[in-house]
VOTI-291934 format. One record per atom (N, C-alpha, C): residue number from 1; atom name; x, y, z. Coordinates in steps of 0.05 Angstrom, whole numbers. Layout:
# residues N
<node k="NUM" a="CA" c1="X" c2="Y" c3="Z"/>
...
# end
This chain:
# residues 87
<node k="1" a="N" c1="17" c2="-23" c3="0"/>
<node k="1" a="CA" c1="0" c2="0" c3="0"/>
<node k="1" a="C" c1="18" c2="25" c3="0"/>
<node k="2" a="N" c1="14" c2="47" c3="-10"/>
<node k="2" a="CA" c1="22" c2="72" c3="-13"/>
<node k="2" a="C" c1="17" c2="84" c3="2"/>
<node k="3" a="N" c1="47" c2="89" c3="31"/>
<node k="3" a="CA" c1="43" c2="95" c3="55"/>
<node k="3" a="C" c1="34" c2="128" c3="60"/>
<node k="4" a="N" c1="30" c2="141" c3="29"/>
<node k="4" a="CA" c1="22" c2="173" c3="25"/>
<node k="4" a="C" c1="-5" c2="172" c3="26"/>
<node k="5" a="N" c1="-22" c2="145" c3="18"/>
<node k="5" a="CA" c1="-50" c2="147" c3="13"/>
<node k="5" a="C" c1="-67" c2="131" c3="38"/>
<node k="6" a="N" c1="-92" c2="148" c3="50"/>
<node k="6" a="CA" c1="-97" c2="140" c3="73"/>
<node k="6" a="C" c1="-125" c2="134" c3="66"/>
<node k="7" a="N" c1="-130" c2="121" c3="79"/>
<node k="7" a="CA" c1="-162" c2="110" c3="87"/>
<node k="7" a="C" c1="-175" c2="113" c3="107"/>
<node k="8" a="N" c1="-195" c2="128" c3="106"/>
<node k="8" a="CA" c1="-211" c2="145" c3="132"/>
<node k="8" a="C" c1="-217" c2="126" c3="150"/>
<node k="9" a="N" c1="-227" c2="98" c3="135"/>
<node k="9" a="CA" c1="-236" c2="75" c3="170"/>
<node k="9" a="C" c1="-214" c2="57" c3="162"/>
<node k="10" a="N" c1="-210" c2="43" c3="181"/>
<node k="10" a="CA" c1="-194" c2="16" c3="176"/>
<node k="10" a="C" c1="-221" c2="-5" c3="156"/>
<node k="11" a="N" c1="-244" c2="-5" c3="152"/>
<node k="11" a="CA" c1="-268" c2="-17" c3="138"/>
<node k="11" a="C" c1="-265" c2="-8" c3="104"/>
<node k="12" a="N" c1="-253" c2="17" c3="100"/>
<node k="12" a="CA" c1="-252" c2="26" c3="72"/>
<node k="12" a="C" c1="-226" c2="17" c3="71"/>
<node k="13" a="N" c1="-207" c2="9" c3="88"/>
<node k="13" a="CA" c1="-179" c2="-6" c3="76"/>
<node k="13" a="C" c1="-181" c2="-33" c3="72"/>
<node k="14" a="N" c1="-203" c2="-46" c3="90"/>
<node k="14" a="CA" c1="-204" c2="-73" c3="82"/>
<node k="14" a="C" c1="-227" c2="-78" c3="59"/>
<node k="15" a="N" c1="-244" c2="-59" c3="53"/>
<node k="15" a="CA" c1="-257" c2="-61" c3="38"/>
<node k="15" a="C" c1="-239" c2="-58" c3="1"/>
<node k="16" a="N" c1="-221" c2="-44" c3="6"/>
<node k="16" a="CA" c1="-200" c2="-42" c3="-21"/>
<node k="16" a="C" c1="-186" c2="-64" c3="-15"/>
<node k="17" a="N" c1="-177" c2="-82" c3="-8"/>
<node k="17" a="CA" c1="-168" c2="-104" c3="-8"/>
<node k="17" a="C" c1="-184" c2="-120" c3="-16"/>
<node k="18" a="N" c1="-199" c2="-125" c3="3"/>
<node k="18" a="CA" c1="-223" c2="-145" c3="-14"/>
<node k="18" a="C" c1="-224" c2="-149" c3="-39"/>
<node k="19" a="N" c1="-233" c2="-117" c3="-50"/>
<node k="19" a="CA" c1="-232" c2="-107" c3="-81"/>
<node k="19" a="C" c1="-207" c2="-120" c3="-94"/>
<node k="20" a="N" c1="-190" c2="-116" c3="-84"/>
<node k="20" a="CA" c1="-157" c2="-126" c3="-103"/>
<node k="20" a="C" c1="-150" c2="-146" c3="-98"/>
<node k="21" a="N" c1="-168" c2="-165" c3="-80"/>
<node k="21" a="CA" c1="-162" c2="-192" c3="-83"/>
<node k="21" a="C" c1="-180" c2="-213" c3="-102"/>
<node k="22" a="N" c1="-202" c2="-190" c3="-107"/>
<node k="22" a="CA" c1="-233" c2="-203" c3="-136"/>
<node k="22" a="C" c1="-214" c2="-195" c3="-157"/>
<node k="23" a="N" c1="-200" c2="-180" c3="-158"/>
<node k="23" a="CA" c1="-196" c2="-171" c3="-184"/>
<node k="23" a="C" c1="-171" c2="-192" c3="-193"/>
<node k="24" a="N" c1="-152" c2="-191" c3="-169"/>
<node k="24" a="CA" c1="-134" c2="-202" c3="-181"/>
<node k="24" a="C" c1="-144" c2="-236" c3="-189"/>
<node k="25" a="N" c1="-155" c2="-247" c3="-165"/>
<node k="25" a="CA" c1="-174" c2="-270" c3="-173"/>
<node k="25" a="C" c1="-182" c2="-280" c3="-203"/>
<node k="26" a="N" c1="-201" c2="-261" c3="-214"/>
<node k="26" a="CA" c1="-207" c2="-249" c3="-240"/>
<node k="26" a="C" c1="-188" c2="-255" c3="-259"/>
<node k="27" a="N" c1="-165" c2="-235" c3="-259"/>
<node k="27" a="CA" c1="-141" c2="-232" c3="-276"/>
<node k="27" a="C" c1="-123" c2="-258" c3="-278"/>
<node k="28" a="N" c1="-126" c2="-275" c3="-252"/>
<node k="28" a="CA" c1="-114" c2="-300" c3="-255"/>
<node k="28" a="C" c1="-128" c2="-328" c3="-266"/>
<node k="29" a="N" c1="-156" c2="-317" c3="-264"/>
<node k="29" a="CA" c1="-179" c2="-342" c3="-284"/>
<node k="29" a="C" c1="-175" c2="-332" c3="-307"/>
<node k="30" a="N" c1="-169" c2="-310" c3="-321"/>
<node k="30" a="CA" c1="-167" c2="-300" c3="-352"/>
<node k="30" a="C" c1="-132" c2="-302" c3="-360"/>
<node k="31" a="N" c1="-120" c2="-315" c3="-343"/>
<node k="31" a="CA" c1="-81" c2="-324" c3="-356"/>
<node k="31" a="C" c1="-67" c2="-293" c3="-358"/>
<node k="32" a="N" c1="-82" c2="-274" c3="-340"/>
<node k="32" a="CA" c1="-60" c2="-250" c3="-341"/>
<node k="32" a="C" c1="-40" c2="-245" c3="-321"/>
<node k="33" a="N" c1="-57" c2="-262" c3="-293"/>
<node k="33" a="CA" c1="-37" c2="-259" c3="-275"/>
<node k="33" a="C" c1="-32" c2="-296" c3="-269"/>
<node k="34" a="N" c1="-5" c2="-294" c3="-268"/>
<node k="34" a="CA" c1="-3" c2="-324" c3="-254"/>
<node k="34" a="C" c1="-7" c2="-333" c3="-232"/>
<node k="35" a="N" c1="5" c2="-320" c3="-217"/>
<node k="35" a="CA" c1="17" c2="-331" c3="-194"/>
<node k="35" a="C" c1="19" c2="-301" c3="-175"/>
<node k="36" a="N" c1="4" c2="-299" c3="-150"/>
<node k="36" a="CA" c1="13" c2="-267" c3="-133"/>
<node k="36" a="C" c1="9" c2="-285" c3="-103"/>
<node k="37" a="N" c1="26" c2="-264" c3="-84"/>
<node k="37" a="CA" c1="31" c2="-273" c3="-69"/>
<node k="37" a="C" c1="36" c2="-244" c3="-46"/>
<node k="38" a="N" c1="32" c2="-251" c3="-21"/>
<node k="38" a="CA" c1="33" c2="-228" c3="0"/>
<node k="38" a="C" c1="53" c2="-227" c3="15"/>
<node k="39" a="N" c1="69" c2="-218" c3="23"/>
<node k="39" a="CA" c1="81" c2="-213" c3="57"/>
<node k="39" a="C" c1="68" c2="-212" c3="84"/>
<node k="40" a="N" c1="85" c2="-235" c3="91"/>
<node k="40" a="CA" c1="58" c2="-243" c3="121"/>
<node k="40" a="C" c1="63" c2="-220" c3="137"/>
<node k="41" a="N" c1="79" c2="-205" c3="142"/>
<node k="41" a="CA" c1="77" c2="-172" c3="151"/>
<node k="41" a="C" c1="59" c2="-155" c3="134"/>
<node k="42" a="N" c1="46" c2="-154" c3="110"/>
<node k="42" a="CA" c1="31" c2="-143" c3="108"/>
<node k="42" a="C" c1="47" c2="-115" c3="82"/>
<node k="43" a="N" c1="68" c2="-121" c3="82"/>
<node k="43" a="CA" c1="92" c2="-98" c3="74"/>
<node k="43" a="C" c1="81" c2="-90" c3="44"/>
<node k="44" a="N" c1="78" c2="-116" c3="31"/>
<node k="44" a="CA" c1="83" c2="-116" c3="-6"/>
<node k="44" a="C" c1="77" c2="-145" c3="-12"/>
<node k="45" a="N" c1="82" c2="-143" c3="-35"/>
<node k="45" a="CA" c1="70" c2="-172" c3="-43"/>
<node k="45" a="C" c1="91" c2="-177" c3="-66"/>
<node k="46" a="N" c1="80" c2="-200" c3="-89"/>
<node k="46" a="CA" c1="78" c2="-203" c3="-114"/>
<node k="46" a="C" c1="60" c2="-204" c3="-135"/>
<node k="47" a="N" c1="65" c2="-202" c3="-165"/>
<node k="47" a="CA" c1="47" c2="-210" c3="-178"/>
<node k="47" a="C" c1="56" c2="-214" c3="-198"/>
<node k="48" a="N" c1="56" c2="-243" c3="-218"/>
<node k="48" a="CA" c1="73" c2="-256" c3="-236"/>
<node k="48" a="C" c1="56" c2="-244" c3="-265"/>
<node k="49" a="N" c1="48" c2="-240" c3="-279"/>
<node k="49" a="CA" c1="34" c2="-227" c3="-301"/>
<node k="49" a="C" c1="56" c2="-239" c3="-329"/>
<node k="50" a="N" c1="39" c2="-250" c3="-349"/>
<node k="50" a="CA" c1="55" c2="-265" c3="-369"/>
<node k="50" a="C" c1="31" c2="-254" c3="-386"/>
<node k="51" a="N" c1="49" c2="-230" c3="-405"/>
<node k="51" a="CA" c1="30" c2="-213" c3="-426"/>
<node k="51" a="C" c1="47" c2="-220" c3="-448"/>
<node k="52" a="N" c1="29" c2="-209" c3="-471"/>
<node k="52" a="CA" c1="42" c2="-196" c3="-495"/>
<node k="52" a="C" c1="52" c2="-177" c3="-497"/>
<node k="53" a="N" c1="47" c2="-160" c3="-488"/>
<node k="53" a="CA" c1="58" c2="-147" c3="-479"/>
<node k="53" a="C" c1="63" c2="-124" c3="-457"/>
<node k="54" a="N" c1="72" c2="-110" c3="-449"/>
<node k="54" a="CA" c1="84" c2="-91" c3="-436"/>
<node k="54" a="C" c1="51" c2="-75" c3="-425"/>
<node k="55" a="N" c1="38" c2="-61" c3="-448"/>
<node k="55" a="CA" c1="15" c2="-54" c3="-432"/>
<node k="55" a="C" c1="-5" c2="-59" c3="-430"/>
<node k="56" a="N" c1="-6" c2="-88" c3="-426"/>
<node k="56" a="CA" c1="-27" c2="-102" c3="-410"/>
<node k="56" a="C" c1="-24" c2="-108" c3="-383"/>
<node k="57" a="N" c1="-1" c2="-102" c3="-372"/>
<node k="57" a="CA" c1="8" c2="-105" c3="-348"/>
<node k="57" a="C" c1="6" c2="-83" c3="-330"/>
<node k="58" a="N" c1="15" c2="-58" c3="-350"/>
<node k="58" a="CA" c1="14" c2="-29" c3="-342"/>
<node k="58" a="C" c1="-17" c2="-25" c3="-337"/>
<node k="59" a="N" c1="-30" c2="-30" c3="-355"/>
<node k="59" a="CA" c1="-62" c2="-26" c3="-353"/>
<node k="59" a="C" c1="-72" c2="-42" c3="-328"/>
<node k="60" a="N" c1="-71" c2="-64" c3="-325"/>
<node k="60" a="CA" c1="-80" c2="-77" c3="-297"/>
<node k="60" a="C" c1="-65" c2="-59" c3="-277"/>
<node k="61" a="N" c1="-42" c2="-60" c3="-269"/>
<node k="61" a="CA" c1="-30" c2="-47" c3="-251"/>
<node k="61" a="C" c1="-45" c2="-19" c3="-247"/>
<node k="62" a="N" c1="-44" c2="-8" c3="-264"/>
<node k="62" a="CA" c1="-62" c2="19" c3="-267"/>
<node k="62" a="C" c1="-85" c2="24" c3="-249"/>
<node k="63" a="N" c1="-102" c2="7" c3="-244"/>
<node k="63" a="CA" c1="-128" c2="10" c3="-238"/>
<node k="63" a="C" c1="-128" c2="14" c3="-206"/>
<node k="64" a="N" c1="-105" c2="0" c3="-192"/>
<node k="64" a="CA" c1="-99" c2="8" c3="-163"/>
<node k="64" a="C" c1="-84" c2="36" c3="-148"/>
<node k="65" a="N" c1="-79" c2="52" c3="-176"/>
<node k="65" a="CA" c1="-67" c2="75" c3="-166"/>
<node k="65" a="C" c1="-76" c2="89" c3="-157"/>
<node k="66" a="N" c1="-74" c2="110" c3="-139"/>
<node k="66" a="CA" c1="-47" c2="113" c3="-131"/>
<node k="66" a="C" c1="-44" c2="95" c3="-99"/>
<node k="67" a="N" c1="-72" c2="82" c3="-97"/>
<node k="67" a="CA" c1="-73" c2="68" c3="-60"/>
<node k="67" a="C" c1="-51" c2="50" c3="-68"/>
<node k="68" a="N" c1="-31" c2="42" c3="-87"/>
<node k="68" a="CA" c1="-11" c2="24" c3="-85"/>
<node k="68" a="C" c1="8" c2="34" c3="-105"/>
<node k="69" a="N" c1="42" c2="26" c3="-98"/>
<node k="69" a="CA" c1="50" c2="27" c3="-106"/>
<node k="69" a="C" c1="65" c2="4" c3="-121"/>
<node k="70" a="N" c1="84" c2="8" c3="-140"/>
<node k="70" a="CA" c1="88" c2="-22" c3="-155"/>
<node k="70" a="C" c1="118" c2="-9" c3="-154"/>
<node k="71" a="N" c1="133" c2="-37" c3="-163"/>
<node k="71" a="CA" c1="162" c2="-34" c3="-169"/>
<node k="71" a="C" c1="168" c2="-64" c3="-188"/>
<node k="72" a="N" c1="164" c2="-53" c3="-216"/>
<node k="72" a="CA" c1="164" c2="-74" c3="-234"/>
<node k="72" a="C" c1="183" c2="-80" c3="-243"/>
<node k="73" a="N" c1="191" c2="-102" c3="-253"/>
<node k="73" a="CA" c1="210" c2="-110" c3="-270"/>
<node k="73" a="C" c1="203" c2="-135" c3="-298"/>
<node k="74" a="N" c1="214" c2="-132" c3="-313"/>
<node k="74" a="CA" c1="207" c2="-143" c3="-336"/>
<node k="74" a="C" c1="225" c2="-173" c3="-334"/>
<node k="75" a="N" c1="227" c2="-204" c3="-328"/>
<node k="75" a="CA" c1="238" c2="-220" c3="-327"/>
<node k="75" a="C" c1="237" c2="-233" c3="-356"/>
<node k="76" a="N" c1="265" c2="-249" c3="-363"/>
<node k="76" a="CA" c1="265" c2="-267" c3="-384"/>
<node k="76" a="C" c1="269" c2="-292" c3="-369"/>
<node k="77" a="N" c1="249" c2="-314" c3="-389"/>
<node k="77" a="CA" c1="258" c2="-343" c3="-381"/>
<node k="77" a="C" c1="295" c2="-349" c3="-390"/>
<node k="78" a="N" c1="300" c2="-371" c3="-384"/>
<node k="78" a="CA" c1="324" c2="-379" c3="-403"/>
<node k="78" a="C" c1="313" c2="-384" c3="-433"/>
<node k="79" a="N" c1="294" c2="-392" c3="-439"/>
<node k="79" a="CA" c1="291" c2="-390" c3="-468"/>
<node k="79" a="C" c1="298" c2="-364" c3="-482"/>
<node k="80" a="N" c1="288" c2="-342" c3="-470"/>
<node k="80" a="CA" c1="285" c2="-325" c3="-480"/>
<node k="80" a="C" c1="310" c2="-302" c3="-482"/>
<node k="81" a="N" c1="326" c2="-309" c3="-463"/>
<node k="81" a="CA" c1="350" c2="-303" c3="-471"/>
<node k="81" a="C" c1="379" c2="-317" c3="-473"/>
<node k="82" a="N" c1="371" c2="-345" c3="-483"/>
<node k="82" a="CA" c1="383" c2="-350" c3="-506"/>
<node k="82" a="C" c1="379" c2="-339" c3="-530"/>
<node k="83" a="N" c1="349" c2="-331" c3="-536"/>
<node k="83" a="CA" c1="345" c2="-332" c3="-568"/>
<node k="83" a="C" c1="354" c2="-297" c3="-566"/>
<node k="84" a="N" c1="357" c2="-293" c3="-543"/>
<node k="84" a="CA" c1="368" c2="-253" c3="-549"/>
<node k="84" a="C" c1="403" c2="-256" c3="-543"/>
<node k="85" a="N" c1="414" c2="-276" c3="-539"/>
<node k="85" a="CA" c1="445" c2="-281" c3="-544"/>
<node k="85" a="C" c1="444" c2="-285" c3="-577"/>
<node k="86" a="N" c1="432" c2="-308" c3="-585"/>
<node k="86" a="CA" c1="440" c2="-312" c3="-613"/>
<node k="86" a="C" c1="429" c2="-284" c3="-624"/>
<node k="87" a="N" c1="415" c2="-275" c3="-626"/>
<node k="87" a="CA" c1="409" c2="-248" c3="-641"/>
<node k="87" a="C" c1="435" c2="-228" c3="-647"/>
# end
């Protein structure tokens, strides 16, 4: 969560969770998200997302701003960079 953005009850913070755990739910019965995962402190999480590309990830991510922050990174399998060695 985005320790700048506050929530007037502790009920409207668990009520946005709730929310971002249907959605991501959602996103993972339609093959956009794989695999997400929490911090049993509560800190941050994960969320594995296997797109075509680039902003379909941006776009989901999008919809939680600014009550969250993200820190993304783009991973390659080993397939995938082998075939960006031989290139």
């Amino acid at each position: 969560m985005n320790p700048r953005e506050t929530f007037k009850t502790p009920e409207e913070r668990g009520k946005f969770i709730m929310m971002m755990i249907d959605e991501v739910k959602a996103e993972m019965q339609n093959g956009l998200i794989k695999d997400c995962g929490t911090f049993v402190d509560g800190s941050g999480g994960y969320l594995i997302y296997e797109v075509a590309n680039e902003a379909d990830a941006f776009f989901s991510l999008n919809k939680w701003s600014p009550q969250v922050e993200f820190d993304t990174r783009q991973v390659y399998t080993i397939q995938q960079l082998l075939e960006a060695r031989k290139g």
